[in-house]
C-alpha positions in Angstrom: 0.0 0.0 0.0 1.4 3.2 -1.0 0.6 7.1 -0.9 -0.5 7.0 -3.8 -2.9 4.5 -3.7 -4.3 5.6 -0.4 -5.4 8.8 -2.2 -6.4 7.3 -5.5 -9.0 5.3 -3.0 -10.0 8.2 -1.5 -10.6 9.8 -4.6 -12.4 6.9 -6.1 -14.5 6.8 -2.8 -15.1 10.4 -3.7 -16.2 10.3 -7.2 -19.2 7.5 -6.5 -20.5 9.3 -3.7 -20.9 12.3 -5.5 -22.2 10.2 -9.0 -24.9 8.6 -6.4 -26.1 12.3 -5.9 -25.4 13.1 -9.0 -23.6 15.9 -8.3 -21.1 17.1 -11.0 -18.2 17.4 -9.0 -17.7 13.4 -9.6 -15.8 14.1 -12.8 -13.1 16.2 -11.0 -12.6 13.9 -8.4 -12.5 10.7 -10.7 -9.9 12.6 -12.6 -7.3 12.6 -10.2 -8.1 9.0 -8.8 -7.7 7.6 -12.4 -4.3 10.1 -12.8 -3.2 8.5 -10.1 -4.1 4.4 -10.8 -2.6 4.9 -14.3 0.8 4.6 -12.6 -0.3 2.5 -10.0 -1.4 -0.4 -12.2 1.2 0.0 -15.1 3.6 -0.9 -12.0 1.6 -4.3 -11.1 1.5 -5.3 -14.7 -2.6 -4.9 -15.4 -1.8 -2.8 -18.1 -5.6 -2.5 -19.6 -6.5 -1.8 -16.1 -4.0 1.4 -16.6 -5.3 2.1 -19.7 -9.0 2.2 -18.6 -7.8 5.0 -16.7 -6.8 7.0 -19.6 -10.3 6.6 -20.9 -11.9 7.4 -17.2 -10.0 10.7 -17.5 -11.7 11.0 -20.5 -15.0 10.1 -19.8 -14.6 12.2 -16.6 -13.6 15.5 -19.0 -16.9 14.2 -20.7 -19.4 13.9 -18.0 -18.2 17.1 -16.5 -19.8 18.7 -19.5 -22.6 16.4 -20.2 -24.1 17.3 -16.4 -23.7 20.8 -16.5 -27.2 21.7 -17.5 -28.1 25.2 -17.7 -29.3 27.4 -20.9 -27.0 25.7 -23.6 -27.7 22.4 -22.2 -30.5 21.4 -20.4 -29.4 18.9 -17.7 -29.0 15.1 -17.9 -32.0 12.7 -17.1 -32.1 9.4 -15.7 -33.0 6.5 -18.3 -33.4 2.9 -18.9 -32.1 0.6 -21.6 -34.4 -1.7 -23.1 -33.5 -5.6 -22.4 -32.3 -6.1 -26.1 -29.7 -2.9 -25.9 -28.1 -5.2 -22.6 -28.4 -8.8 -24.3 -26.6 -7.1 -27.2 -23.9 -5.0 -25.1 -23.4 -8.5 -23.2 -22.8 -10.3 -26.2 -20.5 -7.2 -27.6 -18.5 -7.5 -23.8 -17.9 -11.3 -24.1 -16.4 -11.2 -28.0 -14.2 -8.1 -26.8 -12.9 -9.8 -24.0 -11.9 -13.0 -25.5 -10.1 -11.1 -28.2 -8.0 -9.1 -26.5 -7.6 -11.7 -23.0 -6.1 -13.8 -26.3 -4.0 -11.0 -27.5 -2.9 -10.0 -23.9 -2.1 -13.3 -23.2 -0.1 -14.0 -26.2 1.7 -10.9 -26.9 2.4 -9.2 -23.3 3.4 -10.1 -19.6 -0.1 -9.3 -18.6 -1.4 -10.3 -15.1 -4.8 -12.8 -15.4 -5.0 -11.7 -19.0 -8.8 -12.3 -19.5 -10.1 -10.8 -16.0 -8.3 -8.1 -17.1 -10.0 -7.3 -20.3 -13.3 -8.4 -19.0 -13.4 -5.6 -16.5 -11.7 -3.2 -18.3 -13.6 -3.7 -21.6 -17.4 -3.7 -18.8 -16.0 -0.9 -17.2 -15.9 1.3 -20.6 -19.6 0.7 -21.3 -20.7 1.4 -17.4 -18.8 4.5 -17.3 -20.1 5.2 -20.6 -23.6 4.6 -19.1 -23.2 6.8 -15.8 -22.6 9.5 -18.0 -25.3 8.9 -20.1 -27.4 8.9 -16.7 -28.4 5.3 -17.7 -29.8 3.8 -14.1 -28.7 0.1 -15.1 -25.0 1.2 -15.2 -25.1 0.4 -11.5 -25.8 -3.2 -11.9 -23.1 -3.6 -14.5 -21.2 -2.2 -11.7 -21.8 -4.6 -9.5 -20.5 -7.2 -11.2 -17.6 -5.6 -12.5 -16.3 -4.5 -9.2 -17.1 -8.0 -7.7 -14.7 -9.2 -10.4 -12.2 -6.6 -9.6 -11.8 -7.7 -5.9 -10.6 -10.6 -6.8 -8.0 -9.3 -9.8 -6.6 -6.6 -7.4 -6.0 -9.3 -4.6 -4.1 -11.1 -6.6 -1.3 -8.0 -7.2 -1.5 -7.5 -3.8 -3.5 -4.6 -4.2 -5.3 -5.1 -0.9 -6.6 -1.6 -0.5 -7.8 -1.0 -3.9 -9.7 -4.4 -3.3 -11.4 -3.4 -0.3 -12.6 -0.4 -2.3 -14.3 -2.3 -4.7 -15.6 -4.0 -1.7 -17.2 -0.6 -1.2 -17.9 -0.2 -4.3 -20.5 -3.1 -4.2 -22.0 -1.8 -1.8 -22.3 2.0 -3.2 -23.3 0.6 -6.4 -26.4 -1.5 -4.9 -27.0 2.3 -3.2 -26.9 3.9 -6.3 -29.1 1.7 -7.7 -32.0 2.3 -5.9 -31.0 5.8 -5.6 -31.5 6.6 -9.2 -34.0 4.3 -9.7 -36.3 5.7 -7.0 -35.5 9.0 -8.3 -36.3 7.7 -12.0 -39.5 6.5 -10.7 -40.0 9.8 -9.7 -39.7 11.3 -12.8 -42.0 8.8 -14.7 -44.9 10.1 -12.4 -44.4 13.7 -13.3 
């Protein structure tokens, strides 16, 4: 456990208690975490787990404007996906992983080659989705950071494990945050 990942935790811890409340100050928060774990995991050999961060940094940049709201945009909604969009994005998840756990596998020193790519290719859709204000992206959550645990246990990771631990548990809060708050909506 180093400095750095103590505050990349912290950080992280930061970001989904502010995307439960949808407050916009998530972005800024999960920019710095993902600064931060781009280093962390490059140095534990999950090198698509360091590369997610790149695209968190981006995605962060992204939501940041998406949730603004105001005149010029009005602000972001909560929505649902239809069953077929998930059975599709499932499918889509499964073929991306394979192919690049095998390329991974073959081609680099990669730790767990395939857990690996599964998070890291589930993770770009659910971020993708929070910003998008999509309530399921908390379930894909779920099981991406229950998978996580796991891969970050085995680099010794133990603090980073214990905050998707959290996570878990945030993302079953979130949940039925947003979708109380969706419900919400649909009766107005």
């Amino acid at each position: 456990m180093s400095w750095a990942e103590s505050c990349a935790v912290g950080l992280a811890l930061v970001y989904v208690l502010l995307a439960v409340y949808q407050n916009r100050w998530c972005w800024v928060a999960a920019v710095v975490s993902a600064t931060l774990y781009v280093f962390i995991f490059w140095q534990v050999q999950l090198y698509l787990e360091a590369a997610l961060q790149c695209f968190y940094i981006g995605m962060a940049i992204y939501g940041w404007r998406v949730w603004r709201g105001g005149r010029a945009a009005p602000e972001q909604t909560i929505t649902t996906w239809p069953w077929r969009h998930h059975l599709m994005a499932c499918g889509a998840l499964l073929c991306v992983t394979l192919l690049l756990g095998t390329v991974m596998m073959r081609w680099s020193d990669a730790a767990a080659p395939f857990i690996d790519a599964a998070t890291t290719v589930s993770a770009l859709l659910a971020t993708w989705l929070v910003a998008q204000k999509i309530l399921e992206n908390w379930l894909y959550w779920i099981v991406i950071d229950m998978a996580s645990i796991w891969l970050y246990l085995s680099r010794d990771l133990s603090l980073t494990a214990a905050l998707f631990a959290g996570y878990v548990l945030l993302a079953a809060f979130g949940y039925r945050t947003w979708r109380a708050q969706w419900l919400q909506q649909q009766t107005c």
